[in-house]
PLY file of the C-alpha trace (Angstrom):
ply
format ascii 1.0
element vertex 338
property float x
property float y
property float z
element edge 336
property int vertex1
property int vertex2
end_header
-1.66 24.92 -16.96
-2.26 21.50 -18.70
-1.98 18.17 -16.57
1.31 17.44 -18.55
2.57 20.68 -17.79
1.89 20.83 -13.98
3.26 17.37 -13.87
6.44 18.27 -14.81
6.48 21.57 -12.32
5.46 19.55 -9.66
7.95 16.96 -10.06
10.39 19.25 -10.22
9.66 21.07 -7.71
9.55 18.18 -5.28
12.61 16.66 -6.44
14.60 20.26 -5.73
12.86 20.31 -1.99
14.37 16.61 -1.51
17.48 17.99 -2.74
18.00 20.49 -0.67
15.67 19.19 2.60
14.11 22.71 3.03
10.66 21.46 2.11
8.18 22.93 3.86
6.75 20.29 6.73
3.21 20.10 7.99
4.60 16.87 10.49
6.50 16.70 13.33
9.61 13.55 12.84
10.87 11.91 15.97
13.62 10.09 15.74
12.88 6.58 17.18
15.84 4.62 15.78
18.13 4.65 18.59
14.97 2.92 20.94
16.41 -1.04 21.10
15.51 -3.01 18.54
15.94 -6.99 19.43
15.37 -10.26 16.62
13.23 -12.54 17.87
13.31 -15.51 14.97
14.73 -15.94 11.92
12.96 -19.03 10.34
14.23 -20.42 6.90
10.51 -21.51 5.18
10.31 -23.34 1.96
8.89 -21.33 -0.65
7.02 -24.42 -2.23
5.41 -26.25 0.28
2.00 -26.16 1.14
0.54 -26.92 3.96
-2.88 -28.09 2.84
-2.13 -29.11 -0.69
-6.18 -30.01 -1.59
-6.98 -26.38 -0.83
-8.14 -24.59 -3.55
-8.55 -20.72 -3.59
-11.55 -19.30 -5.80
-12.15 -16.29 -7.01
-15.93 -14.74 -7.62
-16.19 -11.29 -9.75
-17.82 -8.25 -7.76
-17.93 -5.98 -10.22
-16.14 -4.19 -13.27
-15.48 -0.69 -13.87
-14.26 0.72 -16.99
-14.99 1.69 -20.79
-13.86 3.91 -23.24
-15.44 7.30 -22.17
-17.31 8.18 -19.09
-16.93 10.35 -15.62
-13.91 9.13 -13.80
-12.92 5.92 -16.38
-9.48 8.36 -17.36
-8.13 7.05 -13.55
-8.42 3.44 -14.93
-4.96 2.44 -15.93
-2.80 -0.56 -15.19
-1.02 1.65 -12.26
-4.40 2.42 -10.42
-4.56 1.98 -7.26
-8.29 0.89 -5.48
-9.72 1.52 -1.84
-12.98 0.68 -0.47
-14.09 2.45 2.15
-16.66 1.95 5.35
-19.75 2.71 2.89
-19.09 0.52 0.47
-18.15 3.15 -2.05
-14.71 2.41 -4.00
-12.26 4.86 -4.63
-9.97 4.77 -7.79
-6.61 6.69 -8.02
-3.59 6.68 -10.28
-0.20 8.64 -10.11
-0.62 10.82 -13.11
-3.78 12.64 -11.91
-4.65 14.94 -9.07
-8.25 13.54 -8.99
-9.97 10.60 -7.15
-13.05 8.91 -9.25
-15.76 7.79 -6.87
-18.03 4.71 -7.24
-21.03 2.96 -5.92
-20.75 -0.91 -5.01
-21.74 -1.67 -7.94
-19.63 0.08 -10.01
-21.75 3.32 -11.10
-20.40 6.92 -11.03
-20.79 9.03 -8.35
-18.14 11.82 -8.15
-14.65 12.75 -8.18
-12.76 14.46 -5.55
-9.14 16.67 -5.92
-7.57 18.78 -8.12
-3.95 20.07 -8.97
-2.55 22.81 -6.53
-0.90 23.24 -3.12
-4.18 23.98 -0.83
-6.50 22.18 1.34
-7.79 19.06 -0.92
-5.40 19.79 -3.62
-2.68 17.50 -4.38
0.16 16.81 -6.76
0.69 13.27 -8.04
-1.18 11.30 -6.01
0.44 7.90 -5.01
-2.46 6.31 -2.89
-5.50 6.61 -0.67
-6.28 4.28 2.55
-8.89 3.95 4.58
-9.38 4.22 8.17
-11.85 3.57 10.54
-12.84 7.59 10.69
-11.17 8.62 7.67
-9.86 8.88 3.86
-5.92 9.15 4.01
-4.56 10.07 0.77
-0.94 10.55 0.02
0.65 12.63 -2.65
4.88 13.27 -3.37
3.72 16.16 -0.65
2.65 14.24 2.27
-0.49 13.04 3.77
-4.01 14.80 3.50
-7.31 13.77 6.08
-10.69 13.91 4.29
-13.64 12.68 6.33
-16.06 10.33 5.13
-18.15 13.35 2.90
-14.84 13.62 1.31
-14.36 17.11 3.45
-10.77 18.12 4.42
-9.45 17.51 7.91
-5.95 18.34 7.77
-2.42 18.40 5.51
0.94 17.07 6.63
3.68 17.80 4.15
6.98 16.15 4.58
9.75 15.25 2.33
9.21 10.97 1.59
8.69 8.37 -0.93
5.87 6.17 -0.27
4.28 3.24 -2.17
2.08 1.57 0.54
1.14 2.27 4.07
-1.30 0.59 6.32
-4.41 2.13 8.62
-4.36 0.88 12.33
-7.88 1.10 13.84
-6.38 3.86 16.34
-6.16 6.00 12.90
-1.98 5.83 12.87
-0.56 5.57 9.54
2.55 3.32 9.30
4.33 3.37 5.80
7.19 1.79 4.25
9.61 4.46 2.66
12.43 6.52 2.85
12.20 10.33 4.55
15.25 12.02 3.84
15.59 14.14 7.49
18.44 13.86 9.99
16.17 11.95 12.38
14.54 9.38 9.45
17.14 8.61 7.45
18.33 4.88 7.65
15.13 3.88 9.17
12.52 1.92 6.70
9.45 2.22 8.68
7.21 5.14 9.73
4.40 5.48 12.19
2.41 9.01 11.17
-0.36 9.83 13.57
-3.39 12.18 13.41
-1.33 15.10 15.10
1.20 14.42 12.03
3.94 13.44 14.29
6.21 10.42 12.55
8.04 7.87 14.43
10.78 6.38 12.21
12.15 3.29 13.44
13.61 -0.47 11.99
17.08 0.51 10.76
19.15 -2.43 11.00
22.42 -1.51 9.70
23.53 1.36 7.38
22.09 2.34 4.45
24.11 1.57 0.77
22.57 3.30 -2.13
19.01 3.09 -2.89
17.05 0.65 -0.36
13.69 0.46 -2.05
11.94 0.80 1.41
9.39 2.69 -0.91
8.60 -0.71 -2.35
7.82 -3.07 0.36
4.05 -3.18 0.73
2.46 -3.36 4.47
0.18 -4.65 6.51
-1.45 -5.14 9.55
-3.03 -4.17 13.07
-2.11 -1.70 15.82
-0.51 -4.35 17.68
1.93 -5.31 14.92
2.24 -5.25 11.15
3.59 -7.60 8.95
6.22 -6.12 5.39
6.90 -7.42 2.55
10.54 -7.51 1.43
12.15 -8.30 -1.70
15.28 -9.97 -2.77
17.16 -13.18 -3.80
15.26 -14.16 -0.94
12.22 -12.86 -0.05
11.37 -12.05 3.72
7.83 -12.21 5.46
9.04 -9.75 8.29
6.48 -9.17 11.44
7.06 -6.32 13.87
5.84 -5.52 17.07
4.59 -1.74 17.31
2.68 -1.92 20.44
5.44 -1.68 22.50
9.17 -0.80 22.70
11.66 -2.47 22.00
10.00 -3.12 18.93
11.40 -6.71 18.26
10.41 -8.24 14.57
10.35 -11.96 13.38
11.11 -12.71 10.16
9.96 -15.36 7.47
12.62 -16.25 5.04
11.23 -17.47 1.97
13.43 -19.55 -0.80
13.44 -18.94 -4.16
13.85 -16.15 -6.72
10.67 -14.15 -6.95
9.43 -10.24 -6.57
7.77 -8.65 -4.31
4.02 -7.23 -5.41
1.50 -6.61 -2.63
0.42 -8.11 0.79
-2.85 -7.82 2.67
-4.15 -9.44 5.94
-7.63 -10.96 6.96
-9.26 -13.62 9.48
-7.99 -16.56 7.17
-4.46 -15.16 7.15
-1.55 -13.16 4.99
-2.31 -13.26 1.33
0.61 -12.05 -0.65
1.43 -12.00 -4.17
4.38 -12.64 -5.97
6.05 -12.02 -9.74
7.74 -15.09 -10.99
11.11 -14.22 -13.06
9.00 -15.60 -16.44
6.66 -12.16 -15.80
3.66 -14.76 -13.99
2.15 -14.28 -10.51
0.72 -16.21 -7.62
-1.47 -15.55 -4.87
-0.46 -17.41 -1.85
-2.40 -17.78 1.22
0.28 -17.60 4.13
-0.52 -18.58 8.10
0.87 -16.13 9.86
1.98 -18.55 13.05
4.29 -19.92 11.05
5.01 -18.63 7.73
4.51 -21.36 6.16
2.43 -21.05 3.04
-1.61 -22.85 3.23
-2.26 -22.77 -0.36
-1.77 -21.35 -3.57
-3.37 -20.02 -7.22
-1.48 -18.72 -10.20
-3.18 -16.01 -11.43
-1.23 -13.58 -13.96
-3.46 -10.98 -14.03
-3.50 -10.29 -10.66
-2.43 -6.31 -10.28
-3.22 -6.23 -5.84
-4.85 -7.28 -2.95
-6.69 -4.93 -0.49
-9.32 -5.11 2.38
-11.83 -2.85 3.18
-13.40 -1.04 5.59
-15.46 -4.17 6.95
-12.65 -6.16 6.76
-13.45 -7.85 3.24
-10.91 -8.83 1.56
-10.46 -8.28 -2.31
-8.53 -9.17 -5.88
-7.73 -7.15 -8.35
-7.60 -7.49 -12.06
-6.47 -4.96 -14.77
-7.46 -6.02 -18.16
-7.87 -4.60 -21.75
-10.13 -5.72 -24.93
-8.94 -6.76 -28.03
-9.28 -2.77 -28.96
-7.28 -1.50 -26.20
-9.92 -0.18 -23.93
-8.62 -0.24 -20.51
-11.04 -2.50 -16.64
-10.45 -2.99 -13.54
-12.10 -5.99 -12.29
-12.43 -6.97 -8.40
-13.08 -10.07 -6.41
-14.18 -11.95 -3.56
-11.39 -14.47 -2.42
-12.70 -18.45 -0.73
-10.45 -20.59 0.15
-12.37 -23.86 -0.34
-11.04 -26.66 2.01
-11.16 -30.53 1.24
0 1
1 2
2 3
3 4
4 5
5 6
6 7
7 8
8 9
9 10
10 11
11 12
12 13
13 14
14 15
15 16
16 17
17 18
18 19
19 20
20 21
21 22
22 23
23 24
24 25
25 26
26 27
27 28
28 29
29 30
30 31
31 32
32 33
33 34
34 35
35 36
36 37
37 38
38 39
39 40
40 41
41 42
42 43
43 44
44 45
45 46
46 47
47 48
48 49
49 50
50 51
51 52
52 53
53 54
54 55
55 56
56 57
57 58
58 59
59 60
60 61
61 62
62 63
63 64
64 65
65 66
66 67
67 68
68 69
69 70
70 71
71 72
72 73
73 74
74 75
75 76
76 77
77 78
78 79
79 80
80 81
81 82
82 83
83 84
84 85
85 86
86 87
87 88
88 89
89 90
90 91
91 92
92 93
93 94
94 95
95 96
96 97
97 98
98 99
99 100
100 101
101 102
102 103
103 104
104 105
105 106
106 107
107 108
108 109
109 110
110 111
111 112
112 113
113 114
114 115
115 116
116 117
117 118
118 119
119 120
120 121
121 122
122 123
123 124
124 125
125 126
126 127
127 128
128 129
129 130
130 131
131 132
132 133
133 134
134 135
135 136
136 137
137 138
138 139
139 140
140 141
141 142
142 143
143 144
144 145
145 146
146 147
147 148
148 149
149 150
150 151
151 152
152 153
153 154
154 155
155 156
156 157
157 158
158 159
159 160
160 161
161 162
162 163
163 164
164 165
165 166
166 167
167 168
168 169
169 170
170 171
171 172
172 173
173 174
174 175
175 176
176 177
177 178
178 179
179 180
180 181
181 182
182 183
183 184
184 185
185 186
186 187
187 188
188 189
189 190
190 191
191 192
192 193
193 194
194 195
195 196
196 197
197 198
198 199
199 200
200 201
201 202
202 203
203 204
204 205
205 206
206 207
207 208
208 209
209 210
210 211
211 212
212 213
213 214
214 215
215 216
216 217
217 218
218 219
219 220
220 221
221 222
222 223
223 224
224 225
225 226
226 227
227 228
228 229
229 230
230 231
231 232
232 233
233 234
234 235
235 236
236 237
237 238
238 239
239 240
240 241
241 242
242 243
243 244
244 245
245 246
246 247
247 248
248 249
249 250
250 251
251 252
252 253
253 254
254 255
255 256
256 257
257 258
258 259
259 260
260 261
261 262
262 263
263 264
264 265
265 266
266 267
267 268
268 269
269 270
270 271
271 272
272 273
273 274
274 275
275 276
276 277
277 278
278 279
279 280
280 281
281 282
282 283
283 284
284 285
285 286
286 287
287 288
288 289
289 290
290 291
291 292
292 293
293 294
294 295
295 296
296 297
297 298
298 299
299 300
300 301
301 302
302 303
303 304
304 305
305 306
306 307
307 308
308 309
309 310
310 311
311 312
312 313
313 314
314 315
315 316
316 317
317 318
318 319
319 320
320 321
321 322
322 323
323 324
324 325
326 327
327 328
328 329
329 330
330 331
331 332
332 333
333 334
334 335
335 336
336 337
């Protein structure tokens, strides 16, 4: 069966099990949104203010991977998505393929990992891989599959979702933004899916009209709470509590017409991108206390922002040469103060 081919069956296939909700589930959905949910804030910030206009954020190159032919370059696409786990070694993914490409820190070829099919370490249209503090997460339009760090399966939990982001607490709980069509998920936009592959859904603040893009809103965080990134005429910096019920939330409105793109979280802060209407991006360095943004750097070929396993946090940059040939570049962030 070619990749095109088992594409389309898989799609298919997935799209008739959301249909009719009889997919097969590895995990175990509690429903969580009747527990109280309470606002805490709702704080109006100005999108274009800085708080320490003379800060200037910096961007050093780490290392490019890429090319026209080689092991694992046919994962490097605009859509990739990019992980770096505990050893340093940086894992490249992109929805098309069934595969994982595997590199060294600095860039060299060291294996790839997955193929097509429906058994342990198989996977169907992957969508993207985390890292935890004990192991490789990687999602598929299945569900959620455990590798350990030699890349050796752990367990499989299938359940019906769409998923674009999801965040690793240091307790190994997954919590992902996305909508899982079951009687006890539905209208609920956040998920916590633990190692037993039990998922809390919980956040629903009102009832659901049409398509809520909950699939879109990237995530971040720690296992005390995690902040989400939502989308709209005006775009919301939203922080919840998870450690504890009722899970209250604060949330950051932002003025301003912009879209959504990714969101990541370090020692310095939230650092969140966003697409301008005229098709540009910034990167804007946010303090979480308040909302209010530090500083800021336009930068329109920014694709994401991720930290790894040590806590580093990193850029990322898809490019392609005057004949088409397709790198991914990634960077160390400063912010240098005045």
């Amino acid at each position: 069966m070619s990749p095109r081919t088992q594409y389309l069956f898989f799609h298919a296939a997935i799209r008739r099990s959301l249909a009719s909700r009889s997919f097969l589930c590895g995990a175990v959905v509690i429903a969580m949104g009747s527990w109280p949910l309470s606002a805490q804030d709702t704080i109006q910030i100005a999108g274009d203010e800085l708080t320490c206009p003379a800060c200037v954020i910096t961007v050093d190159s780490v290392l490019t991977i890429g090319g026209l032919d080689g092991p694992g370059l046919e994962v490097i696409d605009r859509a990739s998505r990019v992980a770096i786990d505990r050893m340093g070694r940086i894992l490249v993914s992109v929805y098309r393929s069934a595969e994982i490409a595997v590199f060294d820190s600095s860039g060299a070829f060291l294996r790839t990992f997955g193929r097509w099919g429906e058994g342990p370490g198989e996977y169907a249209l992957i969508n993207h891989v985390n890292v935890g503090p004990r192991y490789i997460h990687v999602f598929d339009i299945r569900g959620r599959t455990v590798l350990d760090h030699d890349f050796d399966f752990v367990r499989q939990d299938r359940f019906p979702a769409q998923r674009s982001y999801s965040h690793v607490a240091d307790t190994e709980d997954v919590i992902f933004t996305g909508v899982v069509p079951t009687r006890t998920s539905a209208g609920n936009p956040l998920h916590i899916l633990n190692l037993s592959g039990e998922v809390e859904s919980f956040g629903g603040r009102g009832p659901v009209v049409g398509d809520p893009g909950w699939d879109l809103w990237p995530i971040t965080g720690g296992t005390q709470s995690i902040w989400v990134l939502e989308g709209g005429d005006t775009n919301h910096l939203t922080k919840w509590n998870i450690a504890s019920l009722p899970r209250n939330w604060k949330v950051y409105k932002r003025n301003g017409e912009a879209d959504l793109n990714d969101l990541t979280q370090d020692d310095r802060g939230l650092w969140v991108i966003w697409g301008l209407p005229d098709g540009g991006r910034w990167l804007d360095l946010v303090d979480p206390a308040t909302g209010r943004t530090i500083a800021r750097s336009h930068d329109d070929a920014i694709q994401g922002v991720f930290v790894d396993g040590t806590g580093t946090m990193f850029l990322r940059r898809y490019h392609e040469s005057d004949a088409g040939v397709p790198y991914i570049t990634l960077f160390r962030v400063s912010l240098r103060s005045p």
